[in-house]
C-alpha positions as CSV (number, residue, x, y, z in Angstrom):
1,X,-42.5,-88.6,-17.8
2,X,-40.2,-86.3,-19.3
3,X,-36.1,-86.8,-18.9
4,X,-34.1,-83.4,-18.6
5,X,-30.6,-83.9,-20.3
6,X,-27.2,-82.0,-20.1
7,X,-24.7,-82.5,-23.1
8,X,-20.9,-83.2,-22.5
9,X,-17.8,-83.7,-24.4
10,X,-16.1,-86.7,-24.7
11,X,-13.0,-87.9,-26.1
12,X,-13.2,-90.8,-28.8
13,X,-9.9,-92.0,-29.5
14,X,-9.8,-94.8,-32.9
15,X,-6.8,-96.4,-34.8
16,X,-5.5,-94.1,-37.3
17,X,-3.1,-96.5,-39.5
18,X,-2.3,-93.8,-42.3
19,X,-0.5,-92.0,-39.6
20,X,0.6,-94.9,-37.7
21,X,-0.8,-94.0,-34.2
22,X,-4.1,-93.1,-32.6
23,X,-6.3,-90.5,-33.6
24,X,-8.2,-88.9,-31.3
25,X,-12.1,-86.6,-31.5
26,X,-14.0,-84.6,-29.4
27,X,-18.0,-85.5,-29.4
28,X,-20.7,-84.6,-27.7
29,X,-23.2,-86.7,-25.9
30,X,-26.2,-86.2,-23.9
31,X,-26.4,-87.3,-20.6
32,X,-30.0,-87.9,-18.6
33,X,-30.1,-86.3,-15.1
34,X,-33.4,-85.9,-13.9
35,X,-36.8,-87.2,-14.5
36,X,-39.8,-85.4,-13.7
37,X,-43.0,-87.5,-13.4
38,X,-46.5,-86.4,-13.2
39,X,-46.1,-82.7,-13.3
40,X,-49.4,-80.9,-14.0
41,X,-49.1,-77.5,-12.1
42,X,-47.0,-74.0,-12.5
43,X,-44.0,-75.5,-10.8
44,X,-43.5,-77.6,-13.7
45,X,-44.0,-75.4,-16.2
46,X,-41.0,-73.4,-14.7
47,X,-38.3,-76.7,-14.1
48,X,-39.2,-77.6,-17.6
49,X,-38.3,-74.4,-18.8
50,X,-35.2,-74.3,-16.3
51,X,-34.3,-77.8,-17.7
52,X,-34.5,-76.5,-21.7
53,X,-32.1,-73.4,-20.7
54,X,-29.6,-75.5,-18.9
55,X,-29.7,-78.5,-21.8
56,X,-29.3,-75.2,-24.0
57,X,-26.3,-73.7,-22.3
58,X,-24.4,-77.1,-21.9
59,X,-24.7,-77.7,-25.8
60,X,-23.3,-73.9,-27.0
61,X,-20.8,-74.8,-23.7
62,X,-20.1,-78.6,-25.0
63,X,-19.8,-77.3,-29.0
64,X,-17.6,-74.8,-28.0
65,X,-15.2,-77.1,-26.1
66,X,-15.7,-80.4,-29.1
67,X,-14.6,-77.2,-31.5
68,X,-11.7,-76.1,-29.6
69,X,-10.5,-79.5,-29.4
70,X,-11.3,-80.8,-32.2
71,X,-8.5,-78.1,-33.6
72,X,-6.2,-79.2,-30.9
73,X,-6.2,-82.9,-32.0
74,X,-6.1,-82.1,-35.5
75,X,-2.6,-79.9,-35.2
76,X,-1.3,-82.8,-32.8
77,X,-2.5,-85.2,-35.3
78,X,-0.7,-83.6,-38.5
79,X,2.6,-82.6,-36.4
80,X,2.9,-86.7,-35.8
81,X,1.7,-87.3,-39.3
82,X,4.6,-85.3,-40.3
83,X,7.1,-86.5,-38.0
84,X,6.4,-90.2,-38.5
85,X,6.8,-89.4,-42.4
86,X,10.3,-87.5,-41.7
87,X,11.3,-90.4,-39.6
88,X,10.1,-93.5,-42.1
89,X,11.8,-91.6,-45.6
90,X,14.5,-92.9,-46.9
91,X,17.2,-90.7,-46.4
């Protein structure tokens, strides 16, 4: 039995005390949907090959997203980093 997978971004949000707030991640995580049992003629051959170029796609596709917003979080995470430190200084 072989499993055909798609990967997807998802969001992790975790505590992030330095900066007193949340901190959020993109990752990417593979997600079953289909199972093809007993396949022993051509017809296989070709949804297994189907399968390995859509499981390809959605990882350069889900990288591509995880990248972008990785950068996004990261700027949102250092402009609050910066404005809680503004707002906690002695002035």
């Amino acid at each position: 039995m072989l499993a055909a997978c798609i990967y997807v971004p998802r969001t992790r949000i975790t505590d992030d005390p330095q900066c007193q707030g949340v901190q959020k991640s993109m990752v990417i995580e593979a997600q079953k949907i289909e199972s093809l049992k007993g396949c022993n003629n051509k017809n296989c051959v070709g949804l297994l090959v189907s399968a390995g170029i859509v499981a390809a796609a959605s990882v350069v596709v889900s990288g591509s997203i995880a990248v972008v917003g990785n950068v996004v979080y990261w700027v949102e995470r250092e402009g609050k980093c910066l404005l809680n430190q503004s707002q906690n200084s002695p002035s």
